[in-house]
PDB file of N, CA, C and O in Angstrom, chain B, residues numbered from 101:
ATOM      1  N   UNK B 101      34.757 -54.986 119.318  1.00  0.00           N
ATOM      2  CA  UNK B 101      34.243 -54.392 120.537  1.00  0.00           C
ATOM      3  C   UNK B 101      32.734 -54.235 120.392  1.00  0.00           C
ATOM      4  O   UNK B 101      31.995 -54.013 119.433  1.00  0.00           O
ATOM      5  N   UNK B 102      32.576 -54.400 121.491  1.00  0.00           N
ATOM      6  CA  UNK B 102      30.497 -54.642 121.256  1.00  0.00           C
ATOM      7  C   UNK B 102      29.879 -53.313 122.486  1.00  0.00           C
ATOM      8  O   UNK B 102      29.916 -53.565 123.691  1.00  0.00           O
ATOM      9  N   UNK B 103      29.484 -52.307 122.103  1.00  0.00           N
ATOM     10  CA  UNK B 103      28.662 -51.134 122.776  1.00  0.00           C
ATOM     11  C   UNK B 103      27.572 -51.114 122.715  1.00  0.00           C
ATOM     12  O   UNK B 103      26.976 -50.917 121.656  1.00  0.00           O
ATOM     13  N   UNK B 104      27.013 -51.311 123.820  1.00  0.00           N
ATOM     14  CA  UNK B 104      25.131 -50.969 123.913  1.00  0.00           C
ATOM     15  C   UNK B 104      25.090 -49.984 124.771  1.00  0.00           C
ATOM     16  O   UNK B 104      25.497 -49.991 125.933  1.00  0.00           O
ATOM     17  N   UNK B 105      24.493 -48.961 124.067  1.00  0.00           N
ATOM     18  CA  UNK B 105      23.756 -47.505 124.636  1.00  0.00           C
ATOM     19  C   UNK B 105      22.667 -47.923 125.942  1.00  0.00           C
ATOM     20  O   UNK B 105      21.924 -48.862 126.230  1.00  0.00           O
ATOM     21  N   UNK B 106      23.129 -46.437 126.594  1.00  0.00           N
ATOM     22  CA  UNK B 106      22.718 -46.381 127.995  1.00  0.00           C
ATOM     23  C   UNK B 106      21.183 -45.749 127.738  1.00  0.00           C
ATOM     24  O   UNK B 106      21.022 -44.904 126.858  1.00  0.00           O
ATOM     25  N   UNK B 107      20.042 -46.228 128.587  1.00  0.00           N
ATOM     26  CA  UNK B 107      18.545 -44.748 128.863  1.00  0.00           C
ATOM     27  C   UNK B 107      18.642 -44.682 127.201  1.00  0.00           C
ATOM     28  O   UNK B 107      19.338 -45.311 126.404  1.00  0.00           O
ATOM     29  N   UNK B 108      17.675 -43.683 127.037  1.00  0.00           N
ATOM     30  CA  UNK B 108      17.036 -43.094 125.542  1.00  0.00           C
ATOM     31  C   UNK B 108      17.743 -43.711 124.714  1.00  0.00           C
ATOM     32  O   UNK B 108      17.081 -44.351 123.897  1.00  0.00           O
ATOM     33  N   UNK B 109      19.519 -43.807 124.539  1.00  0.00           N
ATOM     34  CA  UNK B 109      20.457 -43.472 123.514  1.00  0.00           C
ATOM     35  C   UNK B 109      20.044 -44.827 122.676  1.00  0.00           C
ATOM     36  O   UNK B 109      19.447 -45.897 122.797  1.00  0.00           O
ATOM     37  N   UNK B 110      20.663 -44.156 121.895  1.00  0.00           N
ATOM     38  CA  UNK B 110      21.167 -45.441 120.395  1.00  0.00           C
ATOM     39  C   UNK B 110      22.190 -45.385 119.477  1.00  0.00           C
ATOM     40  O   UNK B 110      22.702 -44.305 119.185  1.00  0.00           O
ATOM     41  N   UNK B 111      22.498 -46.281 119.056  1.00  0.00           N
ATOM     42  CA  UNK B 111      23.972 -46.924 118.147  1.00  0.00           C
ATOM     43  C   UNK B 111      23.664 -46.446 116.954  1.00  0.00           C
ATOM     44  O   UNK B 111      22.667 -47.009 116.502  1.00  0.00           O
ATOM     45  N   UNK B 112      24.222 -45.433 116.081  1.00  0.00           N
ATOM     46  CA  UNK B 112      23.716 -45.440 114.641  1.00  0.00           C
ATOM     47  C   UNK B 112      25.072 -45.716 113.754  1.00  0.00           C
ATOM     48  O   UNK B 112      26.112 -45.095 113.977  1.00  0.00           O
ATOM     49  N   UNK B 113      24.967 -46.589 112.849  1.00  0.00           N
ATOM     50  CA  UNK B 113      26.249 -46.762 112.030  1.00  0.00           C
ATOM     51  C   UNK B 113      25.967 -45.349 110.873  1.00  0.00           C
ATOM     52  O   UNK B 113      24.845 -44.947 110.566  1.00  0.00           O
ATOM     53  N   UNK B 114      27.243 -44.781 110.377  1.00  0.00           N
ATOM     54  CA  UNK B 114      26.602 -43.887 109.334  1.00  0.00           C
ATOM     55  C   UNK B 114      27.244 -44.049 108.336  1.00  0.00           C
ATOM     56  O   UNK B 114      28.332 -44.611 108.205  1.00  0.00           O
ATOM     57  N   UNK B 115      26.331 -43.362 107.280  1.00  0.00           N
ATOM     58  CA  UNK B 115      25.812 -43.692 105.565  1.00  0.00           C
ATOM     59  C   UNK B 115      27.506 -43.365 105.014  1.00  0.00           C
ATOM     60  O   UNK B 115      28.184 -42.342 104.917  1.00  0.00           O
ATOM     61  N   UNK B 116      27.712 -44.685 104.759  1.00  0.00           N
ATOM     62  CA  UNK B 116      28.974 -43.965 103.305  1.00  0.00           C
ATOM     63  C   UNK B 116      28.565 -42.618 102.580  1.00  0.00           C
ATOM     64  O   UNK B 116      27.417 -42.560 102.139  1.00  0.00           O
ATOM     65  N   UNK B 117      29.627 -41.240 102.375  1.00  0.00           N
ATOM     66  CA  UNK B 117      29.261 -40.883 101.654  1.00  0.00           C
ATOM     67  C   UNK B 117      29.683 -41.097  99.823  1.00  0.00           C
ATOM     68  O   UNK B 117      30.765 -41.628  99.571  1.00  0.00           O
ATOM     69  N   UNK B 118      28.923 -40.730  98.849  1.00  0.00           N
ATOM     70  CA  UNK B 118      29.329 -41.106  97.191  1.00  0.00           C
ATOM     71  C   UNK B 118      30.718 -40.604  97.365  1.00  0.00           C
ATOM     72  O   UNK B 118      30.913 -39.762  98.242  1.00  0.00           O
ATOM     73  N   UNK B 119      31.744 -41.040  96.602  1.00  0.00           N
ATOM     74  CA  UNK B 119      33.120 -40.356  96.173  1.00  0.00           C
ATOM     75  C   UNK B 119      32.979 -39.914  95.146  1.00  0.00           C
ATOM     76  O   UNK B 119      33.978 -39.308  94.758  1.00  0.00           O
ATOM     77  N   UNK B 120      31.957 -39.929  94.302  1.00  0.00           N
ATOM     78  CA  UNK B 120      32.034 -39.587  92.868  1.00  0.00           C
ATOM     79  C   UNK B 120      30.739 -38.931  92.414  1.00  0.00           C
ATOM     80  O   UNK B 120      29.632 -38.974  92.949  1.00  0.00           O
ATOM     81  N   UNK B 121      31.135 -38.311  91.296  1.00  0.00           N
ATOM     82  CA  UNK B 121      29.632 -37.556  91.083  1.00  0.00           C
ATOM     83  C   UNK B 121      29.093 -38.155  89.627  1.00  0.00           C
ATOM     84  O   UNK B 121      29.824 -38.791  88.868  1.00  0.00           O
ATOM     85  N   UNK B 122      27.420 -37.786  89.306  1.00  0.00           N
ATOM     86  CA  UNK B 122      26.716 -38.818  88.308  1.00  0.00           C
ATOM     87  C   UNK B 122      27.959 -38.669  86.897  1.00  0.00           C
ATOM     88  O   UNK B 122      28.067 -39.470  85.968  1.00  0.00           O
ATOM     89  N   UNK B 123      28.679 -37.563  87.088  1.00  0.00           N
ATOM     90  CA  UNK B 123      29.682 -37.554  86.203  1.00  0.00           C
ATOM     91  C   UNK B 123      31.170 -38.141  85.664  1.00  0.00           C
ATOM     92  O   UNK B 123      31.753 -38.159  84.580  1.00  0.00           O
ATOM     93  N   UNK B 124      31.483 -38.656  87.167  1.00  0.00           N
ATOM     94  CA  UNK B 124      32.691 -39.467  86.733  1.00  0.00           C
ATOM     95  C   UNK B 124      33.106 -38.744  88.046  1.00  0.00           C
ATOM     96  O   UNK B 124      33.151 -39.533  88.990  1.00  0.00           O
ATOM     97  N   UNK B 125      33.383 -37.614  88.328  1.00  0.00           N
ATOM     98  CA  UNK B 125      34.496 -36.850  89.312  1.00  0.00           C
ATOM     99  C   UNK B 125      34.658 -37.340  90.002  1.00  0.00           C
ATOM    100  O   UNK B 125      33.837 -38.258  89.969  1.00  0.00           O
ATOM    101  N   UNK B 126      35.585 -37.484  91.244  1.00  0.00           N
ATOM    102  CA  UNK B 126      35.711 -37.651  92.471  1.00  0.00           C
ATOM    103  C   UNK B 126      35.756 -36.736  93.498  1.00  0.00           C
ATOM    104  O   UNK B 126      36.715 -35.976  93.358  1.00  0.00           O
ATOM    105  N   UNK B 127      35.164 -36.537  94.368  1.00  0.00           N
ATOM    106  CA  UNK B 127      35.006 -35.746  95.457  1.00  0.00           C
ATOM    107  C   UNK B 127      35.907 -36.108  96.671  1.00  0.00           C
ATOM    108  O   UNK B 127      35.658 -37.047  97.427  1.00  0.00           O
ATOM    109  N   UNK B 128      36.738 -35.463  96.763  1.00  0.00           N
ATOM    110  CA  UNK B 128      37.677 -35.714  98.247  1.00  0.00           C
ATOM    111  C   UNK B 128      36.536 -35.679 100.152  1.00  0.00           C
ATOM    112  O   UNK B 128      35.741 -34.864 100.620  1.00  0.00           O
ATOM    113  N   UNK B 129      36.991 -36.765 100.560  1.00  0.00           N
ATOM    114  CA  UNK B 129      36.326 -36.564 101.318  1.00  0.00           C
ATOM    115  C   UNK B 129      36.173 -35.481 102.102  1.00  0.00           C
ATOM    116  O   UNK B 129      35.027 -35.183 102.440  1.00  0.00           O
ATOM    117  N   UNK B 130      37.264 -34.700 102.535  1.00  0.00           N
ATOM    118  CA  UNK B 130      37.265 -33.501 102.863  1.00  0.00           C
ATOM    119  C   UNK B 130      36.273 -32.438 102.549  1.00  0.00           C
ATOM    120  O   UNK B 130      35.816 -31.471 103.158  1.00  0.00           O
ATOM    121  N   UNK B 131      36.073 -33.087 101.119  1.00  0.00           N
ATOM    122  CA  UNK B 131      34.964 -31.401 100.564  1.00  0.00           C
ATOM    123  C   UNK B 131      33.505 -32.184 100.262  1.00  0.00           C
ATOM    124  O   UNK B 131      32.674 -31.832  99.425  1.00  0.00           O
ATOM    125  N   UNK B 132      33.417 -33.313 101.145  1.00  0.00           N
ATOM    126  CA  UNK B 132      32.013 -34.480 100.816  1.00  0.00           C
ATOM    127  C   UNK B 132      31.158 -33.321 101.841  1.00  0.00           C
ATOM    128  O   UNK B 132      31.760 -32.803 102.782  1.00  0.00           O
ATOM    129  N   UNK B 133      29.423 -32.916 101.491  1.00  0.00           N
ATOM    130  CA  UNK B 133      28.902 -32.690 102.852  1.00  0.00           C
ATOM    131  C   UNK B 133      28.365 -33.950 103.216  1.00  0.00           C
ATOM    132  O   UNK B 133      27.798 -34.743 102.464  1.00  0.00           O
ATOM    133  N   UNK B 134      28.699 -34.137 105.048  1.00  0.00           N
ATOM    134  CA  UNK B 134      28.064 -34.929 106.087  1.00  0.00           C
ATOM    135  C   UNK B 134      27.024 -35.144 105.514  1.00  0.00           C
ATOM    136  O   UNK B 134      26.595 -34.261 104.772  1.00  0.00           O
ATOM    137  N   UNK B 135      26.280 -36.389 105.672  1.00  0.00           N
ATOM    138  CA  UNK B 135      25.186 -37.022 105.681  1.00  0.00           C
ATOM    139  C   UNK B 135      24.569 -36.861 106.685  1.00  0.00           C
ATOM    140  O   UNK B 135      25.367 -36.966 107.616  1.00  0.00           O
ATOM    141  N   UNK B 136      23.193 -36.582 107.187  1.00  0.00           N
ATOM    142  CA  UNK B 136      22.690 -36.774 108.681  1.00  0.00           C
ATOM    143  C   UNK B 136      22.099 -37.764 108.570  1.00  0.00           C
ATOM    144  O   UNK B 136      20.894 -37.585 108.746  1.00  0.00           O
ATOM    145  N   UNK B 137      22.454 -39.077 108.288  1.00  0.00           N
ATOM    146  CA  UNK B 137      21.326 -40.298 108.021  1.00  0.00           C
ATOM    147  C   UNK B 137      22.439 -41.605 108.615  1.00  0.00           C
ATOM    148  O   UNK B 137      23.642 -41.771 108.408  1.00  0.00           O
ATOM    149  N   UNK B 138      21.508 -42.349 109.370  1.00  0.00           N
ATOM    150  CA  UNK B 138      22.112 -44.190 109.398  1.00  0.00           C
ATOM    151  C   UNK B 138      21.809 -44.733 109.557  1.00  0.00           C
ATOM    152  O   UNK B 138      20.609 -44.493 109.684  1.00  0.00           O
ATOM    153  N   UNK B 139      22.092 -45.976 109.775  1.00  0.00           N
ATOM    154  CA  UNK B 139      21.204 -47.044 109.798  1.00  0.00           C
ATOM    155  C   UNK B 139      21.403 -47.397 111.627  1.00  0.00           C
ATOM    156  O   UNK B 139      22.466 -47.480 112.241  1.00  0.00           O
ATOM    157  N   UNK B 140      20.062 -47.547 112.139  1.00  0.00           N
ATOM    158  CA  UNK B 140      20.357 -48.331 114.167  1.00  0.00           C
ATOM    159  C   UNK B 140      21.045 -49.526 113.904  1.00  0.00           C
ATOM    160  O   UNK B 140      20.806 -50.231 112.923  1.00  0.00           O
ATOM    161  N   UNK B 141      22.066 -49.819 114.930  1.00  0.00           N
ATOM    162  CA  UNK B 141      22.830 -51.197 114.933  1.00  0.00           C
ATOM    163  C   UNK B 141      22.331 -51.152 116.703  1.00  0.00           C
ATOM    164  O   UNK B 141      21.646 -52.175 116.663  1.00  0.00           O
ATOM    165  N   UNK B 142      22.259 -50.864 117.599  1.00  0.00           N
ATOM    166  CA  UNK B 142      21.697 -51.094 118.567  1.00  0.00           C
ATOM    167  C   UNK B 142      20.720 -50.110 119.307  1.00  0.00           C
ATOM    168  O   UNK B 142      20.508 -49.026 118.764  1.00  0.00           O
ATOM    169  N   UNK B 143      19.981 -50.460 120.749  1.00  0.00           N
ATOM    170  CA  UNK B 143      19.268 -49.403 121.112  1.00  0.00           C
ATOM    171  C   UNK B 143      19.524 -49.662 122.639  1.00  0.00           C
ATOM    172  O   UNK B 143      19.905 -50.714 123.153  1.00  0.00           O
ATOM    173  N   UNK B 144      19.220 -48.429 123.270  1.00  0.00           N
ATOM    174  CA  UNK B 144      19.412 -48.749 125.057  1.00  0.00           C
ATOM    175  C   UNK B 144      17.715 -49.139 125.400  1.00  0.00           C
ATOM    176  O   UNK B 144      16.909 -49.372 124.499  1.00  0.00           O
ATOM    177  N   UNK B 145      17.462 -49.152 126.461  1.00  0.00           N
ATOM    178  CA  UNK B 145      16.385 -49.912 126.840  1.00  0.00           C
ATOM    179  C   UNK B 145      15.309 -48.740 126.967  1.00  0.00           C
ATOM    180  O   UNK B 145      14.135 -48.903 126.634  1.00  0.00           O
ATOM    181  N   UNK B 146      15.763 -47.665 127.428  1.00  0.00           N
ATOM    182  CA  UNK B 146      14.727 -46.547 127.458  1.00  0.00           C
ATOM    183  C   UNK B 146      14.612 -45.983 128.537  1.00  0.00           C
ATOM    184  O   UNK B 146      15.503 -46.365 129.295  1.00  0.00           O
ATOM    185  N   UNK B 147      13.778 -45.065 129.110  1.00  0.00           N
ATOM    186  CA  UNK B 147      13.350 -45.080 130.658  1.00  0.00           C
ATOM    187  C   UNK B 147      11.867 -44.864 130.332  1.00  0.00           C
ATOM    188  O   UNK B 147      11.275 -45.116 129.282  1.00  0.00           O
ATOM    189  N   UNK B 148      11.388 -44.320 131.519  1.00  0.00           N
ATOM    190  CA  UNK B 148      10.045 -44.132 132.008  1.00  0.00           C
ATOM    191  C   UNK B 148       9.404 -42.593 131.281  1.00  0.00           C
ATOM    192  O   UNK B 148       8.273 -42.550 130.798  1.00  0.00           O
ATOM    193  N   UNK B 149       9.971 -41.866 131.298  1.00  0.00           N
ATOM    194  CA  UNK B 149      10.309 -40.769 130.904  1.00  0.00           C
ATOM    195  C   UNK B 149      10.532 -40.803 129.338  1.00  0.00           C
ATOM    196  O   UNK B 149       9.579 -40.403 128.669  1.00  0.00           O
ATOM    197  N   UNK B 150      11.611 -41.208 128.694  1.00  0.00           N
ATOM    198  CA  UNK B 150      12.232 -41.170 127.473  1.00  0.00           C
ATOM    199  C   UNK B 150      11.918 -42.719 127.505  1.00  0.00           C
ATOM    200  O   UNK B 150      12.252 -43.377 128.490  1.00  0.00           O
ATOM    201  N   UNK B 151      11.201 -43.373 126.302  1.00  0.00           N
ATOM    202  CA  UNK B 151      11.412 -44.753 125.712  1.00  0.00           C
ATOM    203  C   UNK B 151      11.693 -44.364 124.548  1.00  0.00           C
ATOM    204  O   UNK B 151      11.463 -43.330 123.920  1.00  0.00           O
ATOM    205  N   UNK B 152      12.475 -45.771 124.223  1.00  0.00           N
ATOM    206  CA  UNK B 152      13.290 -45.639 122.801  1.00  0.00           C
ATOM    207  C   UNK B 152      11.804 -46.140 121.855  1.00  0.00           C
ATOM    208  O   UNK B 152      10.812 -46.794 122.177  1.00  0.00           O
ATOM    209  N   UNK B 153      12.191 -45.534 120.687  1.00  0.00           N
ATOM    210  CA  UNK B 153      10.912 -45.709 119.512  1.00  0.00           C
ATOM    211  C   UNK B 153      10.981 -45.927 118.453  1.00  0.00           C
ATOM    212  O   UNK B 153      10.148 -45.695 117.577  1.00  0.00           O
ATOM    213  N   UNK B 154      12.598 -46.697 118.323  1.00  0.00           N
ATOM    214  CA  UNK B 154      12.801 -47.080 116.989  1.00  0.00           C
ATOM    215  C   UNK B 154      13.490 -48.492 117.619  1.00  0.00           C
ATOM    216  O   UNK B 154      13.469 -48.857 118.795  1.00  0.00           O
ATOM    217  N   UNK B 155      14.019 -49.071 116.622  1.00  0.00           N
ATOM    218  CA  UNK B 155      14.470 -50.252 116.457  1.00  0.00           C
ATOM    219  C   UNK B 155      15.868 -50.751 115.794  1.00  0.00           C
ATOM    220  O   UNK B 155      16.560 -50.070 115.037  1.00  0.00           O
ATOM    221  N   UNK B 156      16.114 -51.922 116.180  1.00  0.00           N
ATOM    222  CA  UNK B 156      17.534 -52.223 114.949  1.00  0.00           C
ATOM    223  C   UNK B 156      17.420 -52.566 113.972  1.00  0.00           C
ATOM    224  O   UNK B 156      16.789 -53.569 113.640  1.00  0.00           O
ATOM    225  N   UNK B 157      18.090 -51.704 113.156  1.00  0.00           N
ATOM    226  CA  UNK B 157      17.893 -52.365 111.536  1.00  0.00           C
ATOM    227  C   UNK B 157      17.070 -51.266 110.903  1.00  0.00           C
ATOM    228  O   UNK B 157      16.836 -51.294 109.694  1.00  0.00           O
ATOM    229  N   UNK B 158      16.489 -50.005 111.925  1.00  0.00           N
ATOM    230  CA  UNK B 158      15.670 -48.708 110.698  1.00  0.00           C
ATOM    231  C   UNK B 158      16.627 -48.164 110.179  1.00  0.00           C
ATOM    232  O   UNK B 158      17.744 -48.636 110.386  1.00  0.00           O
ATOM    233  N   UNK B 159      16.500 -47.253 109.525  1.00  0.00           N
ATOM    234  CA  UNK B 159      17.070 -46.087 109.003  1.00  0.00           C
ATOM    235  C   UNK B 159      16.537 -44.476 109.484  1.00  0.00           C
ATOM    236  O   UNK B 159      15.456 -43.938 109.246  1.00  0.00           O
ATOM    237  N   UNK B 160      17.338 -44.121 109.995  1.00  0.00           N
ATOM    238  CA  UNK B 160      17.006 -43.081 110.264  1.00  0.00           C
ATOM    239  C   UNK B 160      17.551 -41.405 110.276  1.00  0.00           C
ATOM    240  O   UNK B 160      18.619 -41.517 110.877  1.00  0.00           O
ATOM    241  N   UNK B 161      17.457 -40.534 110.077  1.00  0.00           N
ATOM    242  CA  UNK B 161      18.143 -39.041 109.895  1.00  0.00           C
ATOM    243  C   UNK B 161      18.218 -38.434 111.639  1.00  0.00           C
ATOM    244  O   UNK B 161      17.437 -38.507 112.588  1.00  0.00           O
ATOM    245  N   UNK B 162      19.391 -37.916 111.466  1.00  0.00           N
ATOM    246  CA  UNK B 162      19.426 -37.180 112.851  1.00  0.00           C
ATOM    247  C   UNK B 162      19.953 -35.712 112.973  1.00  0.00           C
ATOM    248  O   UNK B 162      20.131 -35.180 111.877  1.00  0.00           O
ATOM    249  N   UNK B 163      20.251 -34.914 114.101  1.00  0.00           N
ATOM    250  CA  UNK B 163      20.103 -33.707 114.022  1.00  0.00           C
ATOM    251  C   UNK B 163      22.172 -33.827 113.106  1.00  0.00           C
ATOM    252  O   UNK B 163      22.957 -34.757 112.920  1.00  0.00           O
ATOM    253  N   UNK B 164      22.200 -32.276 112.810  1.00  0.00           N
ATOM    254  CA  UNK B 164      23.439 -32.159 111.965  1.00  0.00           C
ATOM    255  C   UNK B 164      24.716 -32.516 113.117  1.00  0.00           C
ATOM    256  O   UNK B 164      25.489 -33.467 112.998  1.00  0.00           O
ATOM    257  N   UNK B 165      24.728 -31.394 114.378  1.00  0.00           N
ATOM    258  CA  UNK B 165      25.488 -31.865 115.327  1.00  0.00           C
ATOM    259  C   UNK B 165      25.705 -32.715 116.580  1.00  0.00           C
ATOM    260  O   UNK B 165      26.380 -32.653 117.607  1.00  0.00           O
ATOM    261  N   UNK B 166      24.741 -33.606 115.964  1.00  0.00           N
ATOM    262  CA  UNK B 166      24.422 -34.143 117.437  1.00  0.00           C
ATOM    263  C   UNK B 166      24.955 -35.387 117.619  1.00  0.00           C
ATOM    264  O   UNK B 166      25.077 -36.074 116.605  1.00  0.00           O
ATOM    265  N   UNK B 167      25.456 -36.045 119.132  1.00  0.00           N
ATOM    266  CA  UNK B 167      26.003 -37.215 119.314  1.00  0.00           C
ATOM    267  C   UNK B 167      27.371 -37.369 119.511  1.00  0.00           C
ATOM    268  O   UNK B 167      28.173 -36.486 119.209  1.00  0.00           O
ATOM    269  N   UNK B 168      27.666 -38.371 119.968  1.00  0.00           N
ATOM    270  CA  UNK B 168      28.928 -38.515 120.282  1.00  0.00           C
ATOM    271  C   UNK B 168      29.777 -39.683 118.926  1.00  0.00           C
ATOM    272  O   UNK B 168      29.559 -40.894 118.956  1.00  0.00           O
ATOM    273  N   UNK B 169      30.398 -39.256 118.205  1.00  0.00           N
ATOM    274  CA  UNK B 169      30.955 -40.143 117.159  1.00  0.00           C
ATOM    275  C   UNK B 169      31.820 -41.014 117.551  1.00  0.00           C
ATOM    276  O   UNK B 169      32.387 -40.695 118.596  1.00  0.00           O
ATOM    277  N   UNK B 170      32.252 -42.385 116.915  1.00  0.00           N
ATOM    278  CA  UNK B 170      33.097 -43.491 117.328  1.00  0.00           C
ATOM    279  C   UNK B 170      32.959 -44.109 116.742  1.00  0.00           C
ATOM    280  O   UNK B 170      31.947 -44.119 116.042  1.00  0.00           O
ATOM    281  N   UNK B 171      34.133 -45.228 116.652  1.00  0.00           N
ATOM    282  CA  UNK B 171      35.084 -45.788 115.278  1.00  0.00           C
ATOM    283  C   UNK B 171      34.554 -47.187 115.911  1.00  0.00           C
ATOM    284  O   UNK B 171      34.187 -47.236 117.086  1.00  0.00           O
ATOM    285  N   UNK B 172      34.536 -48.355 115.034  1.00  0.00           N
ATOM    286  CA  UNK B 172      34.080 -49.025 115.839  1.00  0.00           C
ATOM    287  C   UNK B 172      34.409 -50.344 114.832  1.00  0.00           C
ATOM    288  O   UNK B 172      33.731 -50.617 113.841  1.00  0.00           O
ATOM    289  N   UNK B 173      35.465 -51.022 115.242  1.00  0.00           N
ATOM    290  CA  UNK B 173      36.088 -51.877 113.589  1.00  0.00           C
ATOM    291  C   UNK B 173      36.681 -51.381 112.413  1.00  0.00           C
ATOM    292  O   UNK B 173      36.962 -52.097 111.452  1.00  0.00           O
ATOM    293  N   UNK B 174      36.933 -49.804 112.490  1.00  0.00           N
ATOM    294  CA  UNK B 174      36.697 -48.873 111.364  1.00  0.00           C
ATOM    295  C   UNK B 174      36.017 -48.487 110.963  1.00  0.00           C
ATOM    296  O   UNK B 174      36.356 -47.883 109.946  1.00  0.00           O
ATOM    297  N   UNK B 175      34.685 -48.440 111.259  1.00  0.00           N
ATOM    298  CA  UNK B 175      33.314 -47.782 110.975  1.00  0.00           C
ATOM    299  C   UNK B 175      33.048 -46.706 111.655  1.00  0.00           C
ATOM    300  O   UNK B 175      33.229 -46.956 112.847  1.00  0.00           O
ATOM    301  N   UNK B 176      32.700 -45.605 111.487  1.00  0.00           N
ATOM    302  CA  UNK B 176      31.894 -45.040 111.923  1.00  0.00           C
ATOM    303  C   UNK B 176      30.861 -44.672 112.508  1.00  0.00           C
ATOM    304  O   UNK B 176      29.871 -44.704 111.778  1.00  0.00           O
ATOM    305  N   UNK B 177      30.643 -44.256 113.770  1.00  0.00           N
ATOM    306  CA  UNK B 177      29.062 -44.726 114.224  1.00  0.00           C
ATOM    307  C   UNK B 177      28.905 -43.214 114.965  1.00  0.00           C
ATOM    308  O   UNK B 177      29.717 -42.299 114.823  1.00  0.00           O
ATOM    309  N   UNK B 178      27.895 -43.167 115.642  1.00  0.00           N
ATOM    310  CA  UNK B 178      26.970 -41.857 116.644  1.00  0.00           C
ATOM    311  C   UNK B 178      26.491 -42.662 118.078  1.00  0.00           C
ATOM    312  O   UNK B 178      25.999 -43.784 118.205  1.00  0.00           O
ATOM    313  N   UNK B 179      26.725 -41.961 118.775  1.00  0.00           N
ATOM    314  CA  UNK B 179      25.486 -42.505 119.896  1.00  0.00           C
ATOM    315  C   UNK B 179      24.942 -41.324 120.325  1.00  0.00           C
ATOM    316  O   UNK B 179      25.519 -40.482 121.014  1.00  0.00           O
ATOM    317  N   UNK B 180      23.330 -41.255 119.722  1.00  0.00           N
ATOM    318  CA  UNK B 180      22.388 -40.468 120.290  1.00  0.00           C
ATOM    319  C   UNK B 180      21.705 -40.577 120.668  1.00  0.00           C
ATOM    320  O   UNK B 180      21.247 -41.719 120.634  1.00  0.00           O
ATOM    321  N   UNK B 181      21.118 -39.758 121.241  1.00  0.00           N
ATOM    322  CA  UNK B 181      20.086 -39.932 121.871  1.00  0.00           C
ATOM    323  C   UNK B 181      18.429 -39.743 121.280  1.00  0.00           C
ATOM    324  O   UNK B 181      18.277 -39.615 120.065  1.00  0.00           O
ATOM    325  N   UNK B 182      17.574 -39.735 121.928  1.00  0.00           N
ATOM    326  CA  UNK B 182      16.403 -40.479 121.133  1.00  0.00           C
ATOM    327  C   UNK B 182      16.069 -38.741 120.396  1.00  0.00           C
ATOM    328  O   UNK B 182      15.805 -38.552 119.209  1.00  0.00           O
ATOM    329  N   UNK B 183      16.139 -38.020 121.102  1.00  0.00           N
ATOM    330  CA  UNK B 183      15.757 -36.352 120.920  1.00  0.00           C
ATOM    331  C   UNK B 183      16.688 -35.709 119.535  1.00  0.00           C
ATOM    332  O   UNK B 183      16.487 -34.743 118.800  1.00  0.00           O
ATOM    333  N   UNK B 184      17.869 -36.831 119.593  1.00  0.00           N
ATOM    334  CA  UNK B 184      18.164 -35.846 118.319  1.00  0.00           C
ATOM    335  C   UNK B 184      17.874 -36.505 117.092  1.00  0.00           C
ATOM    336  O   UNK B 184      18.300 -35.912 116.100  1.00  0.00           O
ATOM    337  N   UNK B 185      17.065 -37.922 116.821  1.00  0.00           N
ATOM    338  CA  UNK B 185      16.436 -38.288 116.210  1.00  0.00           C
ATOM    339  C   UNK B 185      15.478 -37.752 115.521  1.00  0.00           C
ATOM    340  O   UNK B 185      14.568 -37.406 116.275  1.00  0.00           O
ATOM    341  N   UNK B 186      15.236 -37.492 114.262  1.00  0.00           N
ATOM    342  CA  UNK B 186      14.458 -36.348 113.357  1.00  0.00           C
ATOM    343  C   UNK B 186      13.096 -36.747 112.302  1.00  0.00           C
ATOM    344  O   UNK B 186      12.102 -36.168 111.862  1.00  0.00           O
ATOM    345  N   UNK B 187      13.815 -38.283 112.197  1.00  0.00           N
ATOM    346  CA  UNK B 187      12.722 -39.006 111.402  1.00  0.00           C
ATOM    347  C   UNK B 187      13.273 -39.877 110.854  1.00  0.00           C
ATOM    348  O   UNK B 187      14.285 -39.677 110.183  1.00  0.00           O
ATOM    349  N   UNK B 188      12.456 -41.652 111.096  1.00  0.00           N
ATOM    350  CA  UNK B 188      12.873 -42.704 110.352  1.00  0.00           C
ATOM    351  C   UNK B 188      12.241 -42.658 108.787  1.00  0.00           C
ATOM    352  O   UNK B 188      11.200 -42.106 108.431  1.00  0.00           O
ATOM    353  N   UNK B 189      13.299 -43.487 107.891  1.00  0.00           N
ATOM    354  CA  UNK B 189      13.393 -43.586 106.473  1.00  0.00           C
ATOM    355  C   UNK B 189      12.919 -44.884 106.096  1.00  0.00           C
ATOM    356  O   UNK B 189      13.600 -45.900 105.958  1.00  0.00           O
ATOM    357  N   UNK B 190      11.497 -44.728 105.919  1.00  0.00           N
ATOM    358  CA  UNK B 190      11.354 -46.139 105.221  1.00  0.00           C
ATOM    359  C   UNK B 190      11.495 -46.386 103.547  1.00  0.00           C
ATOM    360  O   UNK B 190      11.370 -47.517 103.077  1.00  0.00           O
TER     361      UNK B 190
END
């Protein structure tokens, strides 16, 4: 299935988190904390008002609750919007 974000929004796939720690353990995902970070897989076009200001293929951190989540092949993804965008990771 192929989704392209509407105005401001954008597609973010998100970050595997580690299962394991520098020690060997394994961490259940249940007790993993959320990542606020992913990588853009698409962007909407923008408006007049709100233009989009990143691109496909950055990396970027976003707010903790923000966006709408969705599965997407089995992946995981966000669609947010440009505002809850916090800062790209180069």
């Amino acid at each position: 299935m192929k989704v392209k974000p509407l105005a401001d929004r954008v597609l973010v796939r998100l970050e595997k988190n580690e299962a394991k720690t520098a020690g060997g353990l394994f961490i259940p995902e249940t007790a993993q904390e959320k990542t606020q970070a992913g990588m853009i897989v698409e962007v909407g076009p923008g408006t007049e008002k709100d233009p989009v200001t990143v691109k496909v293929g950055q990396k970027v951190m976003y707010d903790k609750y923000a966006g709408t989540q969705i599965k997407l092949d089995g992946v995981e993804h966000l669609i947010l919007k440009m505002s809850d965008l916090v800062a790209v990771i180069e």
